[in-house]
Backbone bond lengths (Angstrom), bond angles and torsions (degrees), N, CA, C in turn:
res aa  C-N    CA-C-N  psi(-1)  N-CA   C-N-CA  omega(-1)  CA-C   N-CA-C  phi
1 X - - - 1.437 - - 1.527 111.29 -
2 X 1.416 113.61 -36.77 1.422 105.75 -171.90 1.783 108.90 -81.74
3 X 1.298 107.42 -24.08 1.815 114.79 -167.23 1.741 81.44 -73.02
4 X 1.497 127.35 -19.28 1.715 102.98 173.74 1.101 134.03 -74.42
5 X 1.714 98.41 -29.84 1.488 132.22 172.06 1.689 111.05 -54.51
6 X 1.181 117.98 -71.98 1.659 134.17 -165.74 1.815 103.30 -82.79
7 X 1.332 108.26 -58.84 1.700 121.70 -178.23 1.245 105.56 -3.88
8 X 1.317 106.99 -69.43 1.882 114.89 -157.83 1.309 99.99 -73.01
9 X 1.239 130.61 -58.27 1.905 133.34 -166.52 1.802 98.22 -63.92
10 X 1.242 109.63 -25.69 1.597 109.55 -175.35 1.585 94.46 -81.62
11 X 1.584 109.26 -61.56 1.734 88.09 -179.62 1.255 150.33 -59.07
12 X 1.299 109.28 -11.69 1.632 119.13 -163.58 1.774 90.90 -104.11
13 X 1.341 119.54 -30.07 1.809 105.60 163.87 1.482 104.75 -71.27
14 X 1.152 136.97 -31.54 1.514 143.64 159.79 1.713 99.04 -26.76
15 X 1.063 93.93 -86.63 1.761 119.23 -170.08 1.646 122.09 -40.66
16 X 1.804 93.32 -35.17 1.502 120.39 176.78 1.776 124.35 -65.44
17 X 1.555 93.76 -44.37 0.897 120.82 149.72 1.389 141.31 -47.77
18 X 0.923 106.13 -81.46 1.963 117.68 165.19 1.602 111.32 -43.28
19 X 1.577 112.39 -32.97 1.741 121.79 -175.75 1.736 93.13 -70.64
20 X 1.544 106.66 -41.30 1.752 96.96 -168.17 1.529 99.15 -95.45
21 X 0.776 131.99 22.07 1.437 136.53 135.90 1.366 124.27 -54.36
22 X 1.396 103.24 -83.32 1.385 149.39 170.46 1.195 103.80 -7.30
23 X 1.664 102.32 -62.70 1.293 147.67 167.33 1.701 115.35 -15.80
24 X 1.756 89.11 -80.18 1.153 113.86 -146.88 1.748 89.04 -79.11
25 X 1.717 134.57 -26.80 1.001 130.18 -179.42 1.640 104.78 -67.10
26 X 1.343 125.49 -39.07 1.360 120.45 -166.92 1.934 94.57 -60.92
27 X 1.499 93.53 -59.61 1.743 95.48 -173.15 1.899 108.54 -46.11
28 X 0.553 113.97 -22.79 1.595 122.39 175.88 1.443 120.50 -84.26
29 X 0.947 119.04 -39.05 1.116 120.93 142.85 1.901 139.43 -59.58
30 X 1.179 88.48 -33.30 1.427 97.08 170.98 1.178 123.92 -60.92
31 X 1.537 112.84 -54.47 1.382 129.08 178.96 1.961 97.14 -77.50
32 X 1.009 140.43 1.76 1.582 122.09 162.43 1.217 103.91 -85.68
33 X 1.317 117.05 -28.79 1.528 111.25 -167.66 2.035 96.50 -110.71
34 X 1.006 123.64 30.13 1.535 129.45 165.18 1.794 118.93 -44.91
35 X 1.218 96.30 -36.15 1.777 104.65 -177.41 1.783 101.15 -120.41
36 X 1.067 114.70 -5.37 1.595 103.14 160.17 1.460 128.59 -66.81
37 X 1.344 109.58 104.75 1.423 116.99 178.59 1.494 128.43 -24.52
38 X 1.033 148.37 125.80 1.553 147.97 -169.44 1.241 119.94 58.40
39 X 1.280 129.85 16.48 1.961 139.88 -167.55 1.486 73.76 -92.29
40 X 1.655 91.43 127.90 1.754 119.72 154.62 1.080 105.24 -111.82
41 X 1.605 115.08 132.55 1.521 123.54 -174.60 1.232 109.20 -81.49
42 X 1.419 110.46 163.99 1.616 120.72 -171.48 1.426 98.40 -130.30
43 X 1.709 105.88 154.65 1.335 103.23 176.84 1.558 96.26 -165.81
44 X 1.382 120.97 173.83 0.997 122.76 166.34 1.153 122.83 -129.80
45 X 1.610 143.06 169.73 1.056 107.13 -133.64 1.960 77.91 -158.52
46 X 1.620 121.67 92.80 0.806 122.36 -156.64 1.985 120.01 -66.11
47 X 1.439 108.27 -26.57 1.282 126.08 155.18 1.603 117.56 -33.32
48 X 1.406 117.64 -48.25 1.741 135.75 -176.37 1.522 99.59 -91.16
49 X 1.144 141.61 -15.78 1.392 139.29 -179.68 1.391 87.28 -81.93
50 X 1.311 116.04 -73.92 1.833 120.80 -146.59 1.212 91.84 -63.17
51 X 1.111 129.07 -47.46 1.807 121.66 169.35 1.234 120.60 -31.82
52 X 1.691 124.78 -60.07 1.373 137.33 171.15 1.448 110.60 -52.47
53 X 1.231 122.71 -38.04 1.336 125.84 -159.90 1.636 108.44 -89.26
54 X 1.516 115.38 -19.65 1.321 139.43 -161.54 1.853 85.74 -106.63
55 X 1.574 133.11 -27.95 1.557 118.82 172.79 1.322 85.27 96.47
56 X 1.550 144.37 -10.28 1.635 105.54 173.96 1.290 109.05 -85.63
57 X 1.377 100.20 -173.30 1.238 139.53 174.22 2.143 109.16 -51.38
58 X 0.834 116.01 133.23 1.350 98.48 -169.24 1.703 119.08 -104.69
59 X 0.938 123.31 97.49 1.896 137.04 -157.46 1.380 71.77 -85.26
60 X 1.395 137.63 -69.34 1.851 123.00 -142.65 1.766 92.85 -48.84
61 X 0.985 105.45 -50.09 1.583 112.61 -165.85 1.292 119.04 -10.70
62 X 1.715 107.88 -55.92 1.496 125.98 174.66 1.199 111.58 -75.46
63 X 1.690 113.50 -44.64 1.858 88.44 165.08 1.446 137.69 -75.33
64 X 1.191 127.94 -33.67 1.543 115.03 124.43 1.414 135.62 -1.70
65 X 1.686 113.49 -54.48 1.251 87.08 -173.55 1.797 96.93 -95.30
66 X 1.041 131.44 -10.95 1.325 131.04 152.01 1.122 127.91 -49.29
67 X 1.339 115.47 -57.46 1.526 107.57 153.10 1.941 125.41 -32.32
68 X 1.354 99.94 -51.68 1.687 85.11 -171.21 1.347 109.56 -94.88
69 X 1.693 132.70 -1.30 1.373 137.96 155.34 1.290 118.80 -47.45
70 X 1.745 110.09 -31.74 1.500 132.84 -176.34 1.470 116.04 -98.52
71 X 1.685 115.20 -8.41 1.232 107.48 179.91 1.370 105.36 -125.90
72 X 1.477 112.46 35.18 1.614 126.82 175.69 1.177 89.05 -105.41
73 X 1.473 122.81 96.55 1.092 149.86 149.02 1.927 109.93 -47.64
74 X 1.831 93.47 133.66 1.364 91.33 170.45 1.486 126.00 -84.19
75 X 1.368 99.15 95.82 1.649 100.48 -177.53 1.323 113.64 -101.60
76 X 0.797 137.30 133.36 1.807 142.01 148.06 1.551 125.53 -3.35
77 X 1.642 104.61 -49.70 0.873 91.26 -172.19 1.955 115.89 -126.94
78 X 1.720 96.94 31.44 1.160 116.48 155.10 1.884 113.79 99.42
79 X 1.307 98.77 -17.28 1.582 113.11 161.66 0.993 123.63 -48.73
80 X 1.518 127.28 130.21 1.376 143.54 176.18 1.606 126.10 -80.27
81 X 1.078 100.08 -15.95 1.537 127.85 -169.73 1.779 112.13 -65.30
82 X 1.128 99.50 104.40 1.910 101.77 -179.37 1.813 102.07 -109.68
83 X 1.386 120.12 90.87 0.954 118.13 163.18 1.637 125.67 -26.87
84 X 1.015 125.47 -17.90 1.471 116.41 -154.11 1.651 90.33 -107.40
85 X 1.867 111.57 -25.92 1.658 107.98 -172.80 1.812 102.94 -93.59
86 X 1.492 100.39 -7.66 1.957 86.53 170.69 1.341 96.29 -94.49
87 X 1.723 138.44 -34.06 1.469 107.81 -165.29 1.559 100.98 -58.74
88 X 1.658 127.09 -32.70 1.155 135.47 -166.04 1.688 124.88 -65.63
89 X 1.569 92.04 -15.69 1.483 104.74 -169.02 1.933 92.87 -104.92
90 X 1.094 103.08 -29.79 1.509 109.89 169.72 1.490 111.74 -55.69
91 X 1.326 114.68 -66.27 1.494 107.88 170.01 1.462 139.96 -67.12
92 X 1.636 105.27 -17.72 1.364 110.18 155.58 1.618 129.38 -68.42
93 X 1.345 116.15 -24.58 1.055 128.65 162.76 1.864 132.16 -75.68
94 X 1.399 97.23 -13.48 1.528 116.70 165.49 1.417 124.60 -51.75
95 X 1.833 84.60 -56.36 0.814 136.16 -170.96 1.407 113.10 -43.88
96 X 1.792 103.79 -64.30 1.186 111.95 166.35 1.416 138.68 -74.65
97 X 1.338 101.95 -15.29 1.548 101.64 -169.90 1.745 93.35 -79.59
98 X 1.289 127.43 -48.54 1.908 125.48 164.19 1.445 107.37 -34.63
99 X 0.888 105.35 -19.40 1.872 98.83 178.34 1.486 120.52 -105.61
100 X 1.516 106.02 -23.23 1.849 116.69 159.05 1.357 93.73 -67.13
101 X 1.538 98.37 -61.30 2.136 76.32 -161.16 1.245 120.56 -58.29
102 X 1.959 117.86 -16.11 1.349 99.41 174.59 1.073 139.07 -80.39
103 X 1.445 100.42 -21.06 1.833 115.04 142.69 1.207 132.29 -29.58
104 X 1.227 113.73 -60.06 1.376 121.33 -160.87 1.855 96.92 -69.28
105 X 1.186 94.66 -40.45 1.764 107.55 -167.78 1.137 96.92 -44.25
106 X 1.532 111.41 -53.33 1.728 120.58 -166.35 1.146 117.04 -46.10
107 X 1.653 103.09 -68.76 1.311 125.63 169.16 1.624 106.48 -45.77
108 X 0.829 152.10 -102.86 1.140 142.95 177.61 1.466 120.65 -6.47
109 X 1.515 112.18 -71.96 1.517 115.56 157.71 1.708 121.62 -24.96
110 X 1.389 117.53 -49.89 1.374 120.20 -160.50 1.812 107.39 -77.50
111 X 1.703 94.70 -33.84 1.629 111.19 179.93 1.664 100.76 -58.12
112 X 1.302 109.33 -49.26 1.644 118.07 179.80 1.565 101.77 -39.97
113 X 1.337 105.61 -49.23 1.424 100.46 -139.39 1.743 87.55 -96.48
114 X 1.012 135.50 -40.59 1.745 115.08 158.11 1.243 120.78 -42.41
115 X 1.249 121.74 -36.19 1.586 130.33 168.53 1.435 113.99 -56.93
116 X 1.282 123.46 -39.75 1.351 121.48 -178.29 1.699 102.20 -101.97
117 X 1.707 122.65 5.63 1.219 110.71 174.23 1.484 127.85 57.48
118 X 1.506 85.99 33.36 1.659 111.81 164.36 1.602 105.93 64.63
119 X 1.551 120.94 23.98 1.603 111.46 152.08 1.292 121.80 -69.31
């Protein structure tokens, strides 16, 4: 009875989580390999997740891939990598993961405090 209660609000900060992970490893990667010849950057693109995860149809998909058609920079030596859109995706992702954990805190916090019956 209770895994019906908590389950879902626990999994999807689970999921939220692990995505800004996910995240933050691709952006890290990106920028090690910034001057490596032919490295196409990866990213994810949290708009096309919650879609998938929500069962529709996925519209980000195409902007996504528009997005990185547009951020294939003309380089020389064939790299996709725009320093200025991973530090940017780095801090947007900071961004978010301070706001999962403050979630989770809550949530957690609030479970406490039904548990102790609001002393």
């Amino acid at each position: 009875m209770l895994d019906n209660l908590f389950h879902p609000n626990l999994n999807n900060l689970t999921r939220a989580l692990q995505r800004t992970r996910d995240r933050q490893g691709m952006l890290m990667a990106n920028l090690a390999n910034v001057n490596t010849p032919g490295y196409k950057r990866q990213d994810i693109d949290f708009a096309i997740e919650l879609e998938r995860a929500e069962g529709r149809p996925s519209v980000g998909a195409t902007r996504m891939q528009e997005r990185l058609a547009r951020s294939t920079a003309n380089r020389v030596d064939g790299s996709t990598v725009d320093l200025e859109v991973e530090v940017f995706g780095l801090a947007e992702t900071e961004l978010r993961y301070r706001t999962l954990t403050e979630m989770t805190t809550r949530y957690f916090s609030g479970l406490k405090n039904v548990i102790r019956e609001g002393r």
